[in-house]
C-alpha angles and dihedrals in degrees: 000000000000109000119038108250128108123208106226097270093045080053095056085042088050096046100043084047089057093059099050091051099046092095091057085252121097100204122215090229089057087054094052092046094042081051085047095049101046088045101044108032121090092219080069099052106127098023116142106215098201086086090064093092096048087050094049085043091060091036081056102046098035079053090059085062122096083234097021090120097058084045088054101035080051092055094055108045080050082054109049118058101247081248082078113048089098099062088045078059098047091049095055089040084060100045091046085054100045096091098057081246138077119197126211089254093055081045088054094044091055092045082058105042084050090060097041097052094041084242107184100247084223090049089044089056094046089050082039090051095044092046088046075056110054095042098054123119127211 
């Protein structure tokens, strides 16, 4: 992407992107769950995922600067309507949890992204505890 802004779904790609690769390891399961997401659910209608790769591109490269998190973490909460912070929440929360294993930098990340987006702690336990739920494996 050239300049630096995000619509509000490349925000919501940018910002499940940055939790998958916040262990340094992008999963093959995140990447599945972050495809799911953009193709099933309706706040991705539209969407063209073509743009999916730019947006990684500038996840990838705002993530090389020493603040490039708090840059990134910045253009997203201007992209999305603040109606919308808690989904940001509960997308991250499914692709941390995609793997059947959250690490103490994807902890951390959410802890982040909590503080950054004003998320309730109540209504982030409750997003924490439904994501716990869909990811589980019998």
């Amino acid at each position: 992407m050239t300049d630096t802004s995000f619509s509000a779904q490349d925000g919501l790609v940018a910002l499940m992107i940055t939790v998958s690769a916040s262990d340094a390891t992008i999963r093959t399961s995140e990447l599945l769950t972050i495809q799911s997401i953009v193709n099933h659910l309706p706040i991705f209608a539209g969407y063209d995922e073509d743009r999916m790769e730019a947006v990684a591109q500038t996840v990838f490269d705002l993530l090389e600067d020493e603040d490039g998190l708090d840059a990134l973490l910045g253009l997203v909460r201007d992209a999305l309507p603040e109606t919308h912070r808690e989904t940001a929440y509960a997308l991250a929360c499914d692709v941390a949890a995609a793997d059947g294993n959250l690490r103490q930098t994807e902890l951390r990340l959410l802890r982040e992204i909590r503080y950054e987006f004003d998320i309730d702690p109540l209504h982030a336990a409750a997003i924490e505890r439904g994501a716990r739920a869909r990811h589980m494996t019998l």
